[in-house]
Each structure stands twice: as structure tokens, then as C-alpha cells.
KEKE-3310 file (N, C-alpha, C; in steps of 0.2 Angstrom, whole numbers, plus 5000, padded with zeros to 4 digits):
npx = (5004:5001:5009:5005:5012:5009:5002:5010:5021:5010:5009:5022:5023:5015:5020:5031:5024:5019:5031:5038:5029:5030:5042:5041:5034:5039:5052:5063:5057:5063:5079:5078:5081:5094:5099:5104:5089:5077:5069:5057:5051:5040:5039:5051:5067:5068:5054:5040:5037:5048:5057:5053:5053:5068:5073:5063:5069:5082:5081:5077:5085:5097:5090:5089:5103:5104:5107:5096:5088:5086:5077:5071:5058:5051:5037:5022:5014:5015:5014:5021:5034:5024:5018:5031:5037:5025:5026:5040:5049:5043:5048:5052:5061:5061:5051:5037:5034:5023:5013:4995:4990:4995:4981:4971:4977:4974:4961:4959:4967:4972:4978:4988:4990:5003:5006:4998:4990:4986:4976:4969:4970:4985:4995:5004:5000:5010:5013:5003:5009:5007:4996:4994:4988:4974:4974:4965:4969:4970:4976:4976:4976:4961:4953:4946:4942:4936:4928:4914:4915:4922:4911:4903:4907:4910:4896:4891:4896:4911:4923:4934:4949:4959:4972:4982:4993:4990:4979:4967:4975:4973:4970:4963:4951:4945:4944:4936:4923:4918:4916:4903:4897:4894:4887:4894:4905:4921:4938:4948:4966:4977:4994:5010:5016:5018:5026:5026:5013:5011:5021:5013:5000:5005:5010:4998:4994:4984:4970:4967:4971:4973:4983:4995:5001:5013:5021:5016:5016:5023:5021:5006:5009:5015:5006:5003:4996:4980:4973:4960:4952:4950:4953:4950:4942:4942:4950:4966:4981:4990:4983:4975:4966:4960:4946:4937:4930:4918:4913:4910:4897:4898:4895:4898:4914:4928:4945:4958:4974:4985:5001:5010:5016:5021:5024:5025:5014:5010:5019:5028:5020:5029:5039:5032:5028:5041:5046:5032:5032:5044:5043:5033:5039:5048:5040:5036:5047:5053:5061:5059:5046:5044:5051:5044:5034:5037:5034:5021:5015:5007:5009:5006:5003:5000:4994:4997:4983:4974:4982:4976:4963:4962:4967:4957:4944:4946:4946:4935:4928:4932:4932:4920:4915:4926:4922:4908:4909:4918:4931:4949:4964:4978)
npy = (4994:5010:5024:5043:5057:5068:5061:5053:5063:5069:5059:5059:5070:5069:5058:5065:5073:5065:5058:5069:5072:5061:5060:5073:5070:5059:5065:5070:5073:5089:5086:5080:5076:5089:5096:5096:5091:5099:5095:5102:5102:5107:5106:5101:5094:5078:5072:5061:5066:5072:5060:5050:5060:5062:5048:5045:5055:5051:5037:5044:5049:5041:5033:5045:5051:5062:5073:5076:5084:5088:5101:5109:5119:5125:5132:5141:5132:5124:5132:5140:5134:5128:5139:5144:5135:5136:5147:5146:5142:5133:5122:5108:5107:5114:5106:5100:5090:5083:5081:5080:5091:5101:5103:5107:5118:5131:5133:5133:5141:5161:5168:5178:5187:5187:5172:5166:5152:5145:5131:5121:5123:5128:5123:5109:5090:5079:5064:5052:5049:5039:5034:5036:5029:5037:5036:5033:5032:5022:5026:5012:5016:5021:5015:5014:5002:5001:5012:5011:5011:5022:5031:5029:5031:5045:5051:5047:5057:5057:5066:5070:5070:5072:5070:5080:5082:5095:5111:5111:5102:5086:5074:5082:5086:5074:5071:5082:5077:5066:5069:5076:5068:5056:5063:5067:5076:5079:5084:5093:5095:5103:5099:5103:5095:5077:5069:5075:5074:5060:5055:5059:5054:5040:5040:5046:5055:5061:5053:5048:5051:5056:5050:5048:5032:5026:5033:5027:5011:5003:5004:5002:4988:4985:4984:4995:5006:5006:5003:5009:5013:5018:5032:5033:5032:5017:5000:4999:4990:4990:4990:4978:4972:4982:4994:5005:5020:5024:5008:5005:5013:5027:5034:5045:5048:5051:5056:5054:5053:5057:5059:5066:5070:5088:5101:5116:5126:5125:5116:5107:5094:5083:5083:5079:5069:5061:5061:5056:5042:5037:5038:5030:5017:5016:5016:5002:4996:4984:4986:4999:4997:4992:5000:5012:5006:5006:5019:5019:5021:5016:5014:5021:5027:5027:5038:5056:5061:5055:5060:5071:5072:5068:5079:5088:5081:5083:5095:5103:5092:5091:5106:5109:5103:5108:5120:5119:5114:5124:5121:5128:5133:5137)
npz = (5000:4995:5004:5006:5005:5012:5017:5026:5029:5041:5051:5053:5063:5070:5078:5083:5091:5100:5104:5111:5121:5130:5133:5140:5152:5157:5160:5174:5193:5199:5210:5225:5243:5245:5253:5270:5279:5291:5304:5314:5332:5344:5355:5370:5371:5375:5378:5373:5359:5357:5356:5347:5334:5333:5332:5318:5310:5309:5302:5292:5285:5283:5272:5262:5261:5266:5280:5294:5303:5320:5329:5341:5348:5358:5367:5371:5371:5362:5350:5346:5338:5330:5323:5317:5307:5299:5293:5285:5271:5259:5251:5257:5266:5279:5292:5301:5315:5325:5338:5341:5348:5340:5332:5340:5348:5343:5346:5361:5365:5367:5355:5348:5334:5331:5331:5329:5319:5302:5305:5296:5282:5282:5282:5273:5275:5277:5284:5294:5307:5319:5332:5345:5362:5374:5390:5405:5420:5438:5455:5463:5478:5479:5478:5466:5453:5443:5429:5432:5447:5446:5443:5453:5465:5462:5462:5472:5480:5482:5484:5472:5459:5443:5436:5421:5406:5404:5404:5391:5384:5374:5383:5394:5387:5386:5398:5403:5395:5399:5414:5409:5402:5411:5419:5431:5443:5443:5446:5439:5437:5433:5427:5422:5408:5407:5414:5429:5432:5430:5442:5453:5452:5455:5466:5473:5475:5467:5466:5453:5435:5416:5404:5391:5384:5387:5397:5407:5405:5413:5425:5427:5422:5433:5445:5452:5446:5440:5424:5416:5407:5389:5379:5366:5351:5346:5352:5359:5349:5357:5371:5372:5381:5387:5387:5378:5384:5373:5373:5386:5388:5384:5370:5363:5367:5360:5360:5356:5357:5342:5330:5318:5302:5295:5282:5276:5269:5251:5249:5237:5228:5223:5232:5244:5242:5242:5254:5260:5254:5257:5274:5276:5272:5282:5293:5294:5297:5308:5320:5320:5325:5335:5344:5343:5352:5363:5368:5369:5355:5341:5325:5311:5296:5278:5263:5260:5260:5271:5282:5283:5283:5295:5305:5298:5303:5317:5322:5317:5324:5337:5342:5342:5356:5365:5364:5370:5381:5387:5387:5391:5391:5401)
capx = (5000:5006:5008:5006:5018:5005:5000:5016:5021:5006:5011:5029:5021:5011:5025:5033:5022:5019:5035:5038:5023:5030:5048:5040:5029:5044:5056:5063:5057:5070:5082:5077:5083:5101:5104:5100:5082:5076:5061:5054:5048:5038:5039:5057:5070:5069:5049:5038:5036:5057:5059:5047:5054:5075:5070:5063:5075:5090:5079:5075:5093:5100:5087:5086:5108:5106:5108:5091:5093:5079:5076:5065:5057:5046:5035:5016:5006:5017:5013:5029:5037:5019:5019:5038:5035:5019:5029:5044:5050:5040:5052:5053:5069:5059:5046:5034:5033:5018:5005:4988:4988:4992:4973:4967:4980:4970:4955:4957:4970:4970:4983:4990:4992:5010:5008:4992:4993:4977:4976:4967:4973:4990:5001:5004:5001:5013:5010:5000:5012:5003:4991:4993:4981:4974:4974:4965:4971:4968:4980:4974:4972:4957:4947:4943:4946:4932:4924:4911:4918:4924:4905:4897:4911:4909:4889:4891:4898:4919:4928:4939:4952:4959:4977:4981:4997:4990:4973:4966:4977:4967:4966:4959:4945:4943:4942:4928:4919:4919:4910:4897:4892:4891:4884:4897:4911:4928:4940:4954:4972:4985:5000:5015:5019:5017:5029:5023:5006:5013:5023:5009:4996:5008:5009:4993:4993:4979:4969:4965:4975:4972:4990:4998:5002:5022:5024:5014:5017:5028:5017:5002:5011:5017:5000:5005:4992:4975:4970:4951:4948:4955:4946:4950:4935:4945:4955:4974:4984:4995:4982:4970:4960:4958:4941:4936:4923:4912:4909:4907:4891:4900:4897:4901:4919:4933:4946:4964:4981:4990:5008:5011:5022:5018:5026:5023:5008:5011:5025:5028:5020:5034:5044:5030:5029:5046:5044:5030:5036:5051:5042:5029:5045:5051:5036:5037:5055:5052:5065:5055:5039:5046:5055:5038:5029:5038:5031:5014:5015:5005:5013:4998:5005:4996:4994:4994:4977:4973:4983:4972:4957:4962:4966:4952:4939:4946:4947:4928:4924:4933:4930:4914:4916:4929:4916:4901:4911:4921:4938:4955:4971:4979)
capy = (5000:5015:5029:5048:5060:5071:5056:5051:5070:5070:5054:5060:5076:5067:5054:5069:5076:5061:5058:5076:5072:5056:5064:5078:5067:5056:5070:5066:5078:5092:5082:5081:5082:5092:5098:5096:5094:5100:5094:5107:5099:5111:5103:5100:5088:5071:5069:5055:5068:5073:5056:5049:5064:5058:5041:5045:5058:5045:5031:5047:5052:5035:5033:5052:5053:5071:5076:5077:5087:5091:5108:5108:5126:5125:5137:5142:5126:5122:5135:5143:5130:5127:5146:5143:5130:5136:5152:5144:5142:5127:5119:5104:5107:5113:5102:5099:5082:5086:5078:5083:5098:5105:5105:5110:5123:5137:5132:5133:5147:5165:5169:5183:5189:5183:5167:5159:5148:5140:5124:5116:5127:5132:5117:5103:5085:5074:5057:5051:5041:5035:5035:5036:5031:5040:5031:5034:5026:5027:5025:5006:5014:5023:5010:5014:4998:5003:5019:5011:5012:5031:5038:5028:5036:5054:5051:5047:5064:5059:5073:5066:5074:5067:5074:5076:5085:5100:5112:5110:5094:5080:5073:5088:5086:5066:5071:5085:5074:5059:5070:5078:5061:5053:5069:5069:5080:5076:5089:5094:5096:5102:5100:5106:5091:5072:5067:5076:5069:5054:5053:5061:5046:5035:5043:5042:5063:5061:5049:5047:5053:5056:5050:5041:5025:5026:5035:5023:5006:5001:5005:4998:4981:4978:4984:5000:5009:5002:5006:5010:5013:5023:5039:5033:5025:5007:4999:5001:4984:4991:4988:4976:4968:4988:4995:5011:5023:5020:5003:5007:5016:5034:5031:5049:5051:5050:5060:5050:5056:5056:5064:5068:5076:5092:5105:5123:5126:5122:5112:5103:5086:5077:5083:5078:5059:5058:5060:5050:5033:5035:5036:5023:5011:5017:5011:4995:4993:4981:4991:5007:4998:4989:5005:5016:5004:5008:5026:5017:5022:5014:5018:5019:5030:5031:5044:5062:5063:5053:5065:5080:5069:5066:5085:5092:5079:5085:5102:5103:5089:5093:5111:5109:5099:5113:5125:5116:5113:5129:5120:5134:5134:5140)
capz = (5000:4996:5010:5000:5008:5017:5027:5030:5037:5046:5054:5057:5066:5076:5081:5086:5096:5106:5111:5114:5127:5136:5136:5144:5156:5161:5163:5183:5198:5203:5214:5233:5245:5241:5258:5273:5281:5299:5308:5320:5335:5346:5362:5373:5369:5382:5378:5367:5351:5354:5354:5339:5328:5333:5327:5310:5307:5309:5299:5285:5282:5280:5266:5258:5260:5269:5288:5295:5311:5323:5331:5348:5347:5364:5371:5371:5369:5352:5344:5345:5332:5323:5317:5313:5303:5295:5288:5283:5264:5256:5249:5259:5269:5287:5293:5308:5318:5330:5340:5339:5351:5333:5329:5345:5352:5342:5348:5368:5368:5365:5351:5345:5328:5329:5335:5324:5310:5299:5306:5291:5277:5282:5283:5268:5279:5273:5285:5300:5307:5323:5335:5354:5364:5380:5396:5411:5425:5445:5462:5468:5485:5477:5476:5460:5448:5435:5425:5435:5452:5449:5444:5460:5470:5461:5463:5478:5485:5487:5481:5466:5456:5439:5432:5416:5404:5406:5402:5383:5380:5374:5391:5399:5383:5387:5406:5403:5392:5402:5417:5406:5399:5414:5424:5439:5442:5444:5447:5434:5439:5428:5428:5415:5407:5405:5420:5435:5432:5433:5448:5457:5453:5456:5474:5474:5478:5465:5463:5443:5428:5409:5402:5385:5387:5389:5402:5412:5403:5417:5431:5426:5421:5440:5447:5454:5447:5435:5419:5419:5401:5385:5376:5359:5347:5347:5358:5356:5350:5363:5375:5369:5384:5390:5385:5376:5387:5370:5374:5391:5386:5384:5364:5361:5368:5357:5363:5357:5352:5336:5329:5310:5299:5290:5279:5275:5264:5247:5247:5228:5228:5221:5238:5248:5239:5245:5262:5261:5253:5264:5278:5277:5273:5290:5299:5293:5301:5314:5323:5324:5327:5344:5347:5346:5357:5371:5369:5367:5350:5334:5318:5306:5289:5271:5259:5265:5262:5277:5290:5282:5285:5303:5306:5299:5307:5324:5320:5319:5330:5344:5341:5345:5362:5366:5363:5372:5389:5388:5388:5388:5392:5405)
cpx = (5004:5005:5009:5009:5017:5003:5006:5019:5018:5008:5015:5028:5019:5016:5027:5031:5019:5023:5038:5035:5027:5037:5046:5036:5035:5050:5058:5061:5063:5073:5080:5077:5092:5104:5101:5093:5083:5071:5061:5051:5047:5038:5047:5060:5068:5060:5047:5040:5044:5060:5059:5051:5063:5076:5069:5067:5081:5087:5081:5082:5098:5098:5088:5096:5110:5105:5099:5090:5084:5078:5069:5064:5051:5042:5026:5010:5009:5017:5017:5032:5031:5020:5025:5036:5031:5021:5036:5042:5046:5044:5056:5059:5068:5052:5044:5033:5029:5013:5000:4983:4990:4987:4970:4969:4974:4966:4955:4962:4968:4977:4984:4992:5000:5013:5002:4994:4984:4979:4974:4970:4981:4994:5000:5005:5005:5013:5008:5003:5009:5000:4993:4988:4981:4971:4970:4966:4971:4974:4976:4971:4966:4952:4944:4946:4941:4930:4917:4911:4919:4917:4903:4902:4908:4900:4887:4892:4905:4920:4936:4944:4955:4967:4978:4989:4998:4982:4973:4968:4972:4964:4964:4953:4942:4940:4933:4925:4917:4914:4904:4893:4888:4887:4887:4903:4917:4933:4947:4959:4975:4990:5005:5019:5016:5019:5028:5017:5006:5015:5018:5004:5000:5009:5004:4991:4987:4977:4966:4969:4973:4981:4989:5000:5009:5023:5023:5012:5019:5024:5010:5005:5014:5012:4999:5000:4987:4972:4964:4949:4952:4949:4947:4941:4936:4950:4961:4976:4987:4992:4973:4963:4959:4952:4939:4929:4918:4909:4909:4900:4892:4900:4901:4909:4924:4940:4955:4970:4985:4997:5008:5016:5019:5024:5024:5019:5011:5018:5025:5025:5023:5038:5041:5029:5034:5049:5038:5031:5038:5047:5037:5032:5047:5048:5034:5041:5051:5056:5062:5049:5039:5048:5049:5034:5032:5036:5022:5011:5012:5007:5006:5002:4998:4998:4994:4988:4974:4975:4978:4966:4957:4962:4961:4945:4940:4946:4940:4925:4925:4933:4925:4914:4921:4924:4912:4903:4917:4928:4943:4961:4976:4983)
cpy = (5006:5023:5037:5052:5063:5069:5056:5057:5070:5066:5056:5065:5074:5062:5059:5069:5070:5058:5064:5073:5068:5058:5071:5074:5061:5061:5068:5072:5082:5086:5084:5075:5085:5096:5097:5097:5095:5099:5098:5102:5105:5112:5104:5095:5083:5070:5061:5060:5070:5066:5054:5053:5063:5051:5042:5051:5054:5040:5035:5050:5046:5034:5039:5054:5062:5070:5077:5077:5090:5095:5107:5117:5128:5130:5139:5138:5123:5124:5141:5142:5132:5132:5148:5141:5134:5144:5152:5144:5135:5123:5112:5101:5109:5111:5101:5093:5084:5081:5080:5088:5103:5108:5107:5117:5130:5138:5133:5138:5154:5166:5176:5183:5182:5175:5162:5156:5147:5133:5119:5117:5128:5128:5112:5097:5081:5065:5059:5046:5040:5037:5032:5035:5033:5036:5032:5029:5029:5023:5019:5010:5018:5019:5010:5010:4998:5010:5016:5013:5020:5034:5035:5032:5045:5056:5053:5053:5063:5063:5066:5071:5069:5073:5074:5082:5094:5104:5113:5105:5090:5075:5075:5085:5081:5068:5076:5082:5068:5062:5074:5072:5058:5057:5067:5075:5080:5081:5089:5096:5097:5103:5102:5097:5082:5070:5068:5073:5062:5050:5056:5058:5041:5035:5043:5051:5065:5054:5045:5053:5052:5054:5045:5035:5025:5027:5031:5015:5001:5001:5000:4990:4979:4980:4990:5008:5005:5007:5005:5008:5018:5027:5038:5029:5019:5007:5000:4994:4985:4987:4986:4972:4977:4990:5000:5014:5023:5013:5002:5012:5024:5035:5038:5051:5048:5056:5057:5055:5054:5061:5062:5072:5081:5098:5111:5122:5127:5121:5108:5095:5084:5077:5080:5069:5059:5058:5054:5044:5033:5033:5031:5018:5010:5014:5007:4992:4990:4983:4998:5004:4995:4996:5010:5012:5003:5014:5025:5020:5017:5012:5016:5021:5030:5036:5050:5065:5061:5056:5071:5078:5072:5074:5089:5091:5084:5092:5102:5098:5090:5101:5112:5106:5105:5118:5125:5115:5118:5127:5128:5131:5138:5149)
cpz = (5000:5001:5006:5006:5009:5021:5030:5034:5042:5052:5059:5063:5071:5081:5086:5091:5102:5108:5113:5120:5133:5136:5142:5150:5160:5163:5171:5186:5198:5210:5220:5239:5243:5247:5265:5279:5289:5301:5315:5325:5340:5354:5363:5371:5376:5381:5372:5360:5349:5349:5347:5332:5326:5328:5320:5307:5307:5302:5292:5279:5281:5273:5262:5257:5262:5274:5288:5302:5314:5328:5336:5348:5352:5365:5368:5370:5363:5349:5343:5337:5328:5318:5315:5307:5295:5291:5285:5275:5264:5252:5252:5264:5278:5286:5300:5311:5324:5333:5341:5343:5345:5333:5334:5349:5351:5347:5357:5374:5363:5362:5348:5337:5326:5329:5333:5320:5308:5301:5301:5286:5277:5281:5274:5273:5273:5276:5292:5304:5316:5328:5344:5360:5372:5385:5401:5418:5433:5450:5463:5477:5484:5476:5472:5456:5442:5434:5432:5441:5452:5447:5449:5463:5470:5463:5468:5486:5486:5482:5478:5462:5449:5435:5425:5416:5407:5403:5395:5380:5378:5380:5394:5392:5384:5395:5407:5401:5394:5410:5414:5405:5402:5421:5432:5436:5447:5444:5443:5438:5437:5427:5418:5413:5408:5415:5427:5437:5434:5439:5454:5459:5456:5465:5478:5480:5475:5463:5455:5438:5421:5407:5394:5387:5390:5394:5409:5411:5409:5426:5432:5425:5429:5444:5451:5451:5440:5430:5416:5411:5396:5381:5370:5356:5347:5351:5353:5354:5354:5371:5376:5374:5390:5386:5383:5379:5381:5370:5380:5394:5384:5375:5361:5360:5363:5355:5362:5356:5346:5337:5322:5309:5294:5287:5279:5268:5256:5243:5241:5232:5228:5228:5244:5248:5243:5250:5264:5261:5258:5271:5281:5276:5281:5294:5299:5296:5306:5321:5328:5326:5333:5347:5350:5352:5362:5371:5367:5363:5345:5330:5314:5297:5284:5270:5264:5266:5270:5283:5288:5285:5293:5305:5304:5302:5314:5324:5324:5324:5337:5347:5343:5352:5365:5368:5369:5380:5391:5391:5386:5393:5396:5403)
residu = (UNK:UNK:UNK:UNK:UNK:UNK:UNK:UNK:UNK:UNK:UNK:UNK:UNK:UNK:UNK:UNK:UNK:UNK:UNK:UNK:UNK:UNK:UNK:UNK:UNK:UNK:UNK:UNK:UNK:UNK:UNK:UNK:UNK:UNK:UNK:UNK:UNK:UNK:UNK:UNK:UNK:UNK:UNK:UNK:UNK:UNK:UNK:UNK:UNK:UNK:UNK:UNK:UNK:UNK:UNK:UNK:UNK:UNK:UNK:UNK:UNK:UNK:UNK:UNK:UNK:UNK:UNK:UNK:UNK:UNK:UNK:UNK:UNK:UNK:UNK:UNK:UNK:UNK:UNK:UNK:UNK:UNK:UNK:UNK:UNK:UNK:UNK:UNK:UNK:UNK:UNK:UNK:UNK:UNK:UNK:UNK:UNK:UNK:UNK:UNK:UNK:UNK:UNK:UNK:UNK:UNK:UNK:UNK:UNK:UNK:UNK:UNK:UNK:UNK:UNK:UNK:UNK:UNK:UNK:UNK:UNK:UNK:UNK:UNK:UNK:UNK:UNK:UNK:UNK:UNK:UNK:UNK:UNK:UNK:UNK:UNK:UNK:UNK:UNK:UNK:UNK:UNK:UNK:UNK:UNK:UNK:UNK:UNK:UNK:UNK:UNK:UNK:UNK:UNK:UNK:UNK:UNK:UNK:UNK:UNK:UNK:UNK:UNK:UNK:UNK:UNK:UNK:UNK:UNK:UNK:UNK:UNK:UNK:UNK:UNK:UNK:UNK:UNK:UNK:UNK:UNK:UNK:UNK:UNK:UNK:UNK:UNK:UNK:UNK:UNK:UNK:UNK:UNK:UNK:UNK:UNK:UNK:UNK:UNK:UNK:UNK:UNK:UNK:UNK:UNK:UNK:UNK:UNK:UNK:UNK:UNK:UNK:UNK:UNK:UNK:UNK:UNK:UNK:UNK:UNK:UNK:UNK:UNK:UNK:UNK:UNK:UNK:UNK:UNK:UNK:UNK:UNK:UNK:UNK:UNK:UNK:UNK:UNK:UNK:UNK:UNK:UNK:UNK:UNK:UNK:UNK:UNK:UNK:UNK:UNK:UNK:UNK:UNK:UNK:UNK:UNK:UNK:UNK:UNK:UNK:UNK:UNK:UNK:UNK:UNK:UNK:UNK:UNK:UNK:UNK:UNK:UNK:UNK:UNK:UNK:UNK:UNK:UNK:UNK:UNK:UNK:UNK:UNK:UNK:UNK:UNK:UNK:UNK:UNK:UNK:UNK:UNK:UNK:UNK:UNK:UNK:UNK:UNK:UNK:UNK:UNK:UNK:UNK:UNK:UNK:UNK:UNK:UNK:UNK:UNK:UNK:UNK:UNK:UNK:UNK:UNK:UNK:UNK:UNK:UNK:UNK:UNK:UNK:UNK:UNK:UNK:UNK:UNK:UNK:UNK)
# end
């Protein structure tokens, strides 16, 4: 058959222009990373999210071949680092590792100009790497060995108190919500920090505390203090014959913790895939996932759709629960 020599140009034209196209569509990414990155940590060095952020910065620099250095930039609730962070260069070179007094800090302080961010809009999530659940746990000589035990007690008239990190964490919000449900009232206590709460119940200077699992993994395994129940929707695998105040009849409360990585708001895709991958390899390591579950840690990952989900769910979920029992901050 013979080809006339206008098809055939037309052909060649068209050839062109589709591998023009898939030259242009396989092109590689600009290279990243090329120097090294910083993970902002908002908290003090020596806690679970210094920790957490030390760890995957070790795993992601072995992987990525650049120094990946972590920066503790404390002060006001997180939101010190957060609005670092959240007005840094987009170029995926500083970065947020946070747990998810993120999404609520706004909401239960009063912020200054200098010192806000957009919690939903403002950030690019790049993973949700895991899930911490909230514990409450009581002193043995309180006689309290159930949820059920602490509302006959609090019903009953004894003056109760319940510690937690501090006012507006997620355990002060698990704590309010847990006496409105069950209509008693149990009395807050807040301390600066995870660890004084700790050694406090354990003293038995208060009777009940809201805490992460970690701190009190060690406690509770030699019987030193008991673990009543958790404020997440599902049990933890960490601590799976404990029961969630939803299937104690409290179906509302879901009050858990997470930590994520996020970026400055529009950070390139392709720089944020590469953090991703990497780090959903990471939390695979059998190494980091022994390692987090000493800090009664999860590791969950996916896409970064799914930390945006998780952050904007609580955003407005718990924003309203905030709202409705006038949690703040000290």
C-alpha cells in the first residue's frame, strides 16, 4: 500500500508530538533532598514527640543521604514551632513532627496575631504516622478499679480529682467529656507536662489521671496503678484487653492522640511523595515499630490525604466539644 507523503508528514508530526509528550511526562522531579532537612519539634527535647521525631529523622537520612537534624522550638502550647514552621520556605527542607495539640492549640488558647497559624489550610500533611492512645488510669488505693467504680464514688459525694498533661490537651478534653456524659464532676488538675502527672498518681497525691500510654506502661504492668479505660473510638493493639469509654456506654467520647508530619503550605507534591514513601518504609521497620511501642505508640501511615482527613475531622469535632464545655488553656 502506498503511503502519500502528506499522510506520511502528518504521521511524522504526530510521532513527534507524542514523544515530545512522554519525554515531557517522564522528565525526573528536581532532585530532593540536596541539603539538609530540619524537623521542627515544638515541644522540649527528652519527651515521646522529641523522641518519635529523633527516630525518624535517623531512619530518613540514612534513606534520603542528607543530615536530617531536629530543632525543639518549645513554648506556648506548640505554637511557637507550629507558626515557625507554618511560615517557613515550602520547599521541603523545614518540617513539623507534632501531635495533635496541633489541631486543637487554636482552639482553647487565646493567640495573637504573631503566634496563629490555619490549622486546616495552612500546613501541607505529609503522613500520620501514629496513634497514641489516652489512658485513664487510677491510684489502687482509690478504690477505683472501673469507670464504673469512679461515677458511684463521684455520685456518691467523694471529692475526686483526675490529672492530666495539662489544660486544653486531649486529656483535659477526654476528662471533661467523660464528666458531662456521665453527669458527675471530677476535678481537673493540671500539671506542666506528662511526667509530674505521673509521679503524682503513682503517689497516689491524686487519685485518677488522663496520660499516653508510655509513660505509664511500666506502672500499670506491675500493678502500681490500674487502667480503667481509653478515650479513643477502638482499643489500642497496645492495650487490647483495656476497653474504650464508647463501649462502656459513653458512645460519644473519642478524645485519642495522634503525631504527623507536615510542611509549609504548598509544598511541591513530588517533595512531599518523597517523604512519604520514605516514611511509610520506616514504619514498617520492625526496629521502629518495637522502638515506638515503648512510647505506646502505633505507627499507622498512608497517603497524605489521610493526616488531612484526621486534622480536619478533629478540627471541627473537637472544636465543637471545646466550645460546648468551655475548655481553655491556662
Amino acid at each position: 500500500m502506498k503511503v502519500s507523503r502528506k499522510l506520511f508528514l502528518a504521521l511524522g508530526v504526530l510521532a513527534g508530538g507524542l514523544w515530545g509528550s512522554a519525554v515531557h511526562a517522564q522528565a525526573p522531579a528536581p532532585a530532593y533532598p540536596t541539603k539538609p532537612i530540619t524537623i521542627v519539634v515544638s515541644y522540649p527535647a527528652g519527651g515521646d514527640t522529641d523522641a518519635m521525631a529523633r527516630l525518624f529523622a535517623e531512619k530518613l537520612s540514612a534513606r534520603l543521604g542528607q543530615s536530617v537534624i531536629v530543632d525543639n522550638r518549645p513554648g506556648a502550647g506548640g505554637t511557637v514551632g507550629n507558626t515557625y514552621v507554618g511560615r517557613a520556605a515550602p520547599d521541603g527542607y523545614t518540617l513539623l513532627f507534632t501531635p495533635n495539640p496541633f489541631t486543637t492549640a487554636p482552639l482553647v488558647m487565646k493567640l495573637g496575631a504573631s503566634a496563629s497559624y490555619d490549622v486546616v489550610n495552612g500546613f501541607t500533611p505529609v503522613i500520620h504516622s501514629a496513634n497514641q492512645a489516652v489512658l485513664l488510669v487510677a491510684n489502687p488505693s482509690s478504690g477505683i478499679r472501673s469507670v464504673a467504680d469512679l461515677v458511684a464514688q463521684a455520685k456518691a459525694g467523694k471529692p475526686l480529682s483526675y490529672g492530666t498533661p495539662g489544660a486544653g490537651s486531649p486529656m483535659h478534653i477526654a476528662g471533661e467529656w467523660l464528666n458531662r456524659e456521665a453527669g458527675i464532676q471530677v476535678q481537673h488538675v493540671p500539671y506542666r507536662g506528662v511526667a509530674p502527672s505521673v509521679t503524682d498518681v503513682v503517689a497516689g497525691h491524686i487519685p485518677l489521671a488522663y496520660v499516653t500510654l508510655g509513660p505509664v506502661a511500666q506502672y500499670v504492668a506491675s500493678g502500681k496503678l490500674v487502667a480503667l479505660a481509653i478515650s479513643d473510638a477502638k482499643r489500642s493493639p497496645l492495650l487490647p484487653n483495656v476497653p474504650t469509654l464508647a463501649e462502656l456506654g459513653y458512645r460519644d467520647i473519642d478524645s485519642g492522640a495522634w503525631n504527623g508530619l507536615f510542611a509549609p503550605r504548598n509544598t511541591p507534591a513530588a517533595v512531599v511523595n518523597v517523604l512519604n514513601a520514605n516514611l511509610n518504609e520506616i514504619l514498617r521497620m520492625p526496629d521502629v515499630i518495637a522502638k515506638m511501642g515503648t512510647f505506646g505508640a502505633a505507627p499507622v501511615g498512608g497517603p497524605p490525604s489521610a493526616m488531612a482527613k484526621v486534622n480536619a475531622s478533629d478540627y471541627e469535632r473537637l472544636g465543637k466539644v471545646i466550645k460546648d464545655l468551655n475548655i481553655q488553656a491556662d
